[in-house]
MINU-935706 format. One line per field, with one value per residue: residue number from 1; residue in one letter; x, y, z of N, C-alpha, C in turn. Coordinates in pm, whole numbers, plus 32768, in hexadecimal, padded with zeros to 4 digits. Example, Ala and Ser with C-alpha at 12.3 -4.5 7.8 and 13.67 -1.06 7.14 Angstrom:
BEGIN
resi: 1_2
resn: a_s
n.u: 8527_8505
n.v: 7DC7_7F1F
n.w: 830C_82C4
ca.u: 84CE_8557
ca.v: 7E3E_7F96
ca.w: 830C_82CA
c.u: 8528_850A
c.v: 7EB6_8003
c.w: 830C_8313
This chain:
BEGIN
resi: 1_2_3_4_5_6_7_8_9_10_11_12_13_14_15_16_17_18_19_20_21_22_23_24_25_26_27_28_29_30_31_32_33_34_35_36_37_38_39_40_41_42_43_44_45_46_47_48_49_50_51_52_53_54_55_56_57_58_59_60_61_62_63_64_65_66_67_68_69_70_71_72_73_74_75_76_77_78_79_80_81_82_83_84
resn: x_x_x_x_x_x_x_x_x_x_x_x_x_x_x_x_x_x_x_x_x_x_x_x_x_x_x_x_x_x_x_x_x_x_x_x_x_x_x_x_x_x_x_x_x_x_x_x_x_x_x_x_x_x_x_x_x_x_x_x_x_x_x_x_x_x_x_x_x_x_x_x_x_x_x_x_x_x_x_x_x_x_x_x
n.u: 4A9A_4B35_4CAB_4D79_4E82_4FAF_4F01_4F04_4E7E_4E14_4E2F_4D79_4C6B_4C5C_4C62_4D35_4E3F_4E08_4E00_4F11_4FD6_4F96_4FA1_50E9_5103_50D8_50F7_5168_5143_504B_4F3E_4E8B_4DA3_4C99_4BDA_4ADB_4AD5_4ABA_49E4_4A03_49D9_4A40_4B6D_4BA3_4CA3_4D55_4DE2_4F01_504C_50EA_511F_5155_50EF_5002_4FB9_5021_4F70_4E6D_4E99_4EC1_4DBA_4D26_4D9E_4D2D_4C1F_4C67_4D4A_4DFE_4F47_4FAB_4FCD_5004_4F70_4FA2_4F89_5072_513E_524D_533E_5452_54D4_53FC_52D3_519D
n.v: 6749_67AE_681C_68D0_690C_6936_6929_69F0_6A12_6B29_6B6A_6C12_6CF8_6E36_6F39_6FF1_6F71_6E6E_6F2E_6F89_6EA4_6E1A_6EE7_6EFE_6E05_6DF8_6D86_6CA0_6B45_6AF7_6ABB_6BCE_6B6B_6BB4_6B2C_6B74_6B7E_6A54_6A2E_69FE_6A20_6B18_6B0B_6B4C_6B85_6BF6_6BDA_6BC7_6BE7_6C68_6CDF_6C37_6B3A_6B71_6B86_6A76_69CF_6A28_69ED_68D8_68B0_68B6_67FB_672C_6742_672C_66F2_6787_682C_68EC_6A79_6AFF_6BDD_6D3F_6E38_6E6C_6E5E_6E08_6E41_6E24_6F6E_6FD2_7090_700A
n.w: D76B_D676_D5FC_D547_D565_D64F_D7D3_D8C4_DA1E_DAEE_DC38_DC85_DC5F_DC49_DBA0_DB61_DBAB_DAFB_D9FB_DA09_D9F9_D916_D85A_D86E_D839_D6F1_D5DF_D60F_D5CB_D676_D714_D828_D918_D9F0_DB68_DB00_D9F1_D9C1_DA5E_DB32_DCA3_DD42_DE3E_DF5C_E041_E121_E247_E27E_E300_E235_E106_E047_E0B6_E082_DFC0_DF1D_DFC1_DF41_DE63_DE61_DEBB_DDCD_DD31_DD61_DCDA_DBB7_DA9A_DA33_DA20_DB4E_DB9A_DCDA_DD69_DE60_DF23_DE71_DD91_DCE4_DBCF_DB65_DB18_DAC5_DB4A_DBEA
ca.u: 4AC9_4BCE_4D0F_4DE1_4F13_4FA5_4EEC_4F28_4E22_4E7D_4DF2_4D03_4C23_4CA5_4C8A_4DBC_4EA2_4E1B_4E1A_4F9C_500B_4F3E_502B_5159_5111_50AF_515C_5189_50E8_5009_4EA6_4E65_4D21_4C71_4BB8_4A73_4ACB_4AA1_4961_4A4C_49AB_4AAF_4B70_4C04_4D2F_4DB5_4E03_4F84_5073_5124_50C8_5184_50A5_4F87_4FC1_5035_4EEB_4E08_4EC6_4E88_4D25_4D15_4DDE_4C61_4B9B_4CAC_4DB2_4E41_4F9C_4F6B_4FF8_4FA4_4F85_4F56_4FAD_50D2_5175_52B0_535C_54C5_54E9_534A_5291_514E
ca.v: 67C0_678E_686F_68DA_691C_6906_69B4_69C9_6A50_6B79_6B4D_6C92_6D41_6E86_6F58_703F_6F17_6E18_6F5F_6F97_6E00_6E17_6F32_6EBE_6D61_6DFF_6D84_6BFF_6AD0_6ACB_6B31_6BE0_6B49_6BB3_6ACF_6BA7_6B67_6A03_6A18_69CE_6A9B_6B6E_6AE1_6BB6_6B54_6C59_6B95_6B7A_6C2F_6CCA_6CEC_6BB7_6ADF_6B7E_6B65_69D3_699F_6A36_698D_6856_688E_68CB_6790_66CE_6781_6762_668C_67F6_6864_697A_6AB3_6B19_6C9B_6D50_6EB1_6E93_6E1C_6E56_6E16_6E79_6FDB_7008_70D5_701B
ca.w: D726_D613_D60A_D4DD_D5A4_D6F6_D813_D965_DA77_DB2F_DC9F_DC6E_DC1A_DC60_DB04_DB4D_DB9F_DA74_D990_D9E0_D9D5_D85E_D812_D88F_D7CD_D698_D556_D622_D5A7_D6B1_D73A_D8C2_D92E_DA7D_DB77_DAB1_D942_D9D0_DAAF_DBCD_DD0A_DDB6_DEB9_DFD6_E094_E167_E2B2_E26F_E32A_E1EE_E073_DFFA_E0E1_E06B_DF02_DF3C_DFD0_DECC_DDBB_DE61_DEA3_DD35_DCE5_DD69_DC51_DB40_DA90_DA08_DA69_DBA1_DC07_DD6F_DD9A_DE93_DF15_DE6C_DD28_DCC7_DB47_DB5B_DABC_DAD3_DBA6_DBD3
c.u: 4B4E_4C38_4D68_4E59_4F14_4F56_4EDB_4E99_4E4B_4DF8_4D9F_4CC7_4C0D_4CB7_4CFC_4E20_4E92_4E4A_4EB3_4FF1_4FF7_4FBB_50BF_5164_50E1_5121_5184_511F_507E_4F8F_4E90_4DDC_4CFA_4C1A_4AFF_4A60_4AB2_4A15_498A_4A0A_4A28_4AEA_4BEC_4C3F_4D67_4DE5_4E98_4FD5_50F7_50B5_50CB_5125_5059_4F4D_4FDB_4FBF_4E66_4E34_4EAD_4DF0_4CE1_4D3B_4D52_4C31_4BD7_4D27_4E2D_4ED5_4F57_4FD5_4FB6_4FB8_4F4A_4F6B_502A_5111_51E9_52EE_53DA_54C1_5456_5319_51F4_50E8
c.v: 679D_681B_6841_68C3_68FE_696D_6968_6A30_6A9B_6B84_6BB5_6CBC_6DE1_6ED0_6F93_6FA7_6E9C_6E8A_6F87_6F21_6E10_6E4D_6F17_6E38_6D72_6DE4_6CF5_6BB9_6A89_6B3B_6B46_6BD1_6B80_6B40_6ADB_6B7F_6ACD_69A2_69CE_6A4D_6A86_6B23_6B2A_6BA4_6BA2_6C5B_6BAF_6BE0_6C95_6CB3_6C57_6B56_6B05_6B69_6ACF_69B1_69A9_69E1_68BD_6859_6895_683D_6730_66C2_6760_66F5_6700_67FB_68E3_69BC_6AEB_6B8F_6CC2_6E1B_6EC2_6E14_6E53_6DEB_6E8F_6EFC_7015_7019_707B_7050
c.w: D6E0_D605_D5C3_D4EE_D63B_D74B_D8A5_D9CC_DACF_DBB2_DCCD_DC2F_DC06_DBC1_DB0D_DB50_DB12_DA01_D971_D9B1_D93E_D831_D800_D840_D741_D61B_D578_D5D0_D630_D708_D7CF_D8C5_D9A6_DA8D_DADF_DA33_D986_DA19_DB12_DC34_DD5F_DE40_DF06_E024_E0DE_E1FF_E2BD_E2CE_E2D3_E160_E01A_E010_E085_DF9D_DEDD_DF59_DF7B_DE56_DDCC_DE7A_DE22_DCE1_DD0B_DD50_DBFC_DB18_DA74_DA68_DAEA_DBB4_DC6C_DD70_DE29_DEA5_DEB5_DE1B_DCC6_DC25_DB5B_DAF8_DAA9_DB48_DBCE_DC36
């Protein structure tokens, strides 16, 4: 798959959380992919004993499928001054 610009893989599939990241990155030089837009199947991490873990671990089980930058989401994603 060839890519115009930069794009990074956001560690869900989750439409509310990719459709706010999108928003929040709208007007950058770069494209939010899920594992889906890639025909990556879902991978579910929720072992950790906070969010950080759990978002570290999906982004590396993602880094297995992918050369893409990752972010790891999980309950909980924060962007100084944004609600998401």
């Amino acid at each position: 798959m060839g890519f115009s610009r930069m794009c990074i893989l956001l560690a869900t599939n989750n439409p509310a959380k990719v459709a706010r990241v999108r928003q929040v990155l709208a007007g950058h030089p770069m494209e939010v992919l899920t594992p889906s837009d890639l025909g990556i199947e879902s991978i579910v991490v929720e072992e950790g004993s906070d969010i950080v873990w759990n978002a570290e671990e999906k982004a590396r089980a993602y880094a297995e499928k992918t050369s893409l930058p990752i972010v790891g989401m999980d309950s909980a994603f924060v962007v100084d001054g944004e609600a998401l």
